[in-house]
C-alpha positions, 0 to 999 in steps of 0.5 A, a space after each residue: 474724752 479718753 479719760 471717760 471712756 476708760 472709766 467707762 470700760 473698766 465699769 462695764 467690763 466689771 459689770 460683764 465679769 460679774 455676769 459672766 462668774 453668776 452664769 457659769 457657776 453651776 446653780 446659777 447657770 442652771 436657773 439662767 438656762 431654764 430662766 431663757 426656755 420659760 421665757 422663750 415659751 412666754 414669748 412663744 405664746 405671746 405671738 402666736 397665741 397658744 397657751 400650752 408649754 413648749 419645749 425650747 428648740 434650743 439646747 443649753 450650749 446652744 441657746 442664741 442670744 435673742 433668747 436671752 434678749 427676750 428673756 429680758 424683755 419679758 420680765 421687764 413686764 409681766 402679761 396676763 392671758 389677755 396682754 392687757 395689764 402690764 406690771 413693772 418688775 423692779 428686781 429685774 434693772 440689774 439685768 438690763 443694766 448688765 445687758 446694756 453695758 454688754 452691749 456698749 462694751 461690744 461696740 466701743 471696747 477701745 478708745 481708738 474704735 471710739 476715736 473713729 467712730 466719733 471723729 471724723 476729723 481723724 479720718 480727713 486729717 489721712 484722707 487720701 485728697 491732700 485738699 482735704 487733709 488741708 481743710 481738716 488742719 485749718 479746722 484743728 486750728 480753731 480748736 483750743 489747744 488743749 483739745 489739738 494736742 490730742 491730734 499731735 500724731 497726726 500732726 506729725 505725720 503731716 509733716 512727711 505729706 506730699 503736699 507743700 500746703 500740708 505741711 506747713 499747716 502742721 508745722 504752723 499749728 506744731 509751732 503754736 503748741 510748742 510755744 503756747 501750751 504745757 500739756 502738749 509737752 509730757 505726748 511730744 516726750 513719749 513721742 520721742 520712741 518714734 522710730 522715724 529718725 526725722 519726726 523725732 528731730 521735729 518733736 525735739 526741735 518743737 521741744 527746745 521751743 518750749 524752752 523752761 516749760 519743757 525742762 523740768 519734763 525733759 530732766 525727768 526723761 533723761 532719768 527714763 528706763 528707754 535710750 531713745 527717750 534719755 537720747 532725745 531729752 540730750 538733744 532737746 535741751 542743746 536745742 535750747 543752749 543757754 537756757 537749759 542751764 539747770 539740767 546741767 547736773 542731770 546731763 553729767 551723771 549721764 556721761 558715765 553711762 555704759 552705752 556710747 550714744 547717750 554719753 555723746 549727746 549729754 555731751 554735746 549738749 552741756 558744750 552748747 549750753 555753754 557754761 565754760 566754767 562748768 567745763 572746766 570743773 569737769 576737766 580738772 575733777 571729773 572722772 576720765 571719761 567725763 573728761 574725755 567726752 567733755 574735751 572732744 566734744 563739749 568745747 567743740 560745740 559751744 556757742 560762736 559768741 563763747 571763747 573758751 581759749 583762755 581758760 584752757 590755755 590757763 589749764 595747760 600751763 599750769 604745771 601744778 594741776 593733774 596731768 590728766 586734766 592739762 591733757 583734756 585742756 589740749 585736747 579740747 583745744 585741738 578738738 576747736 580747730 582754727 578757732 584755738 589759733 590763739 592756743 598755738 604758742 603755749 602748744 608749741 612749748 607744751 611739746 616740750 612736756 613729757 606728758 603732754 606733748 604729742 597731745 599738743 602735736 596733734 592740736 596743732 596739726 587740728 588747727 592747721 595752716 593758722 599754726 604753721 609759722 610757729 610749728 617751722 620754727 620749732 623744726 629748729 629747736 635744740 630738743 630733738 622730742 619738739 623738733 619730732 612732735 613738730 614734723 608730726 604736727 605738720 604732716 597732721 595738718 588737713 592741708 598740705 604745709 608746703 612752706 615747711 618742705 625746706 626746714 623738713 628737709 634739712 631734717 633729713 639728715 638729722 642725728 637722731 633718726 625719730 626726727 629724720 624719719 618723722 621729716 620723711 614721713 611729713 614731706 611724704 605726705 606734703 606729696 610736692 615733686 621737690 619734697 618727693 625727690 628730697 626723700 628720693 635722694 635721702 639715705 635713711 635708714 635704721 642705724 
């Protein structure tokens, strides 16, 4: 229907500029105006009955529409004295026609006018009675689907009504285009310029349900000139996980994008799509904001049932791939927390690494309580940089390391003063009354 009514439009908006270029060009308009006042006068003595001319009351500018109206009625026939005999006047369809369109366009200029002039359906799905905007969500549901993809908005909207039964009507009917129908899904895109952050989460959520039939849509929307679509795009497709696997190349070209919120999601995404090895790739050969993002955020994200941990660890310790590359490894097995207690060996002798090794420190302080027997034992290496990264370690740790407080406290004495200041500044933090009073006690200063 939308699409026949802006075919309609266009026509008669044609018709009405054609009319309206022929009446303002002086010769015509002079014929049109004294066209209206022989009218008028034939119309005059129609009704009244007089024959004799009579100028028009009315002037050029000012000449009502009804004028022109009879004026047209008139030709359609001619009369003679005794308004018996009426004769068609052919050449005269062109005008009506005009006069019709004029008249349409007036009443129906917009689709939305036409919307509301003919679906009532509308106007009950915002009625101010919930009872009604229920009754006219159980009526949208036995329309085909093709045709309640045309109430997705209001669908939508539904979905922020006051009323419980409102709104999982909507959610309901939502769900069935998301899962049934491909044309719902080119409205669901363009609804992602939404400004309500939470309708644009349902669109994205009913999105990812559509699994492959939205892709090849979604991947077009992350090419889109607006931020807020290539945004919701992201998101839609982590949405879906695994199944997005072939919008993967699309969403690394989006990493090096200027803007930070994009970046973030692509991100994201390609973390809950889950393709490890793709990750990887990116690590060793990517460009260092590729590699960034993909370490804080990727690994972070990735499904439970995918562990990554070996993979990484294999990156870390192989000493001949690019520092760069075995930097991003550790950084993404701190960005997993907990969940990389298996990396918390190859960290503590990652310390050790020039290039490496506060990378590796602050891993293990991500990973907590799961990496501190192995973080105590290395306050007593022989190399004073891991005996350094590892005070620093404990004192990262979200929770306080008590059991740590006697091996920092030897520290205290230590040679070199980094390490001593460092075991100061973790006992500090530890915050127990016996490592207080070591500190307390202690004779640190620069020297």
């Amino acid at each position: 229907m939308v699409l026949v009514s802006r075919i309609f439009i266009f026509y008669t908006s044609m018709g009405c500029i054609k009319m309206w270029r022929n009446f303002f060009h002086s010769n015509s308009r002079s014929t049109f105006l004294w066209g209206m006042r022989r009218k008028a006068g034939e119309w005059d003595r129609l009704t009244t009955g007089r024959t004799e001319e009579k100028e028009s009351p009315f002037s050029e500018i000012g000449s009502p529409p009804e004028i022109y109206l009879f004026g047209i009625l008139t030709d359609i026939v001619s009369i003679n004295q005794n308004n018996r005999r009426r004769v068609s006047s052919i050449p005269m369809f062109s005008r009506i026609k005009t006069f019709l369109f004029v008249v349409m366009v007036f009443f129906y200029a917009s689709p939305s006018l036409m919307a509301q002039s003919s679906d009532p359906l509308s106007e009950r799905l915002r009625s101010g009675q919930s009872f009604a905007r229920l009754l006219a969500l159980q009526e949208v549901g036995q329309f085909a689907l093709a045709e309640q993809v045309h109430y997705l908005p209001l669908l939508v909207e539904a979905l922020k009504d006051k009323d419980a039964d409102v709104q999982l009507n909507a959610a309901a009917l939502l769900a069935s285009l998301g899962n049934e129908t491909e044309s719902a899904v080119p409205v669901m895109i363009a609804y992602l310029r939404e400004p309500d952050s939470e309708r644009r989460d349902v669109v994205m959520t009913l999105l990812s349900n559509l699994r492959r039939t939205a892709i090849p849509a979604l991947i077009d929307a992350l090419r889109d000139e607006d931020p807020n679509i290539r945004l919701g795009a992201c998101r839609a497709l982590g949405k879906m996980g695994k199944g997005a696997e072939e919008a993967i190349p699309s969403l690394i070209d989006l990493l090096d994008e200027v803007s930070q919120d994009v970046p973030d999601c692509a991100s994201v995404a390609l973390g809950k799509i889950g393709k490890v090895d793709d990750l990887i790739e990116i690590i060793q050969s990517g460009s260092d904001r590729q590699r960034e993002l993909i370490s804080k955020n990727a690994f972070y994200h990735l499904p439970e049932e995918i562990d990554p941990t070996e993979a990484l660890i294999e990156l870390v310790k192989n000493e001949e791939s690019r520092p760069k590359a075995r930097l991003s490894a550790v950084n993404a097995l701190g960005s997993r927390g907990s969940k990389s207690k298996n990396a918390v060996s190859p960290l503590v002798a990652a310390m050790a690494d020039q290039e490496i090794g506060f990378a590796a420190a602050r891993a293990l302080g991500k990973i907590g309580l799961s990496a501190l027997s192995n973080t105590i034992e290395a306050l007593g290496s022989t190399d004073f940089i891991v005996r350094s990264w590892a005070s620093y370690a404990i004192k990262s740790m979200e929770q306080p390391a008590v059991e740590a407080v006697p091996s920092l406290i030897k520290l205290l004495d230590d040679q070199e003063l980094i390490v001593s200041l460092d075991a100061k500044s973790a006992l500090e933090r530890i915050g127990t009354s016996k490592a207080l009073e070591a500190v307390k006690r202690s004779s640190i200063s620069l020297r």
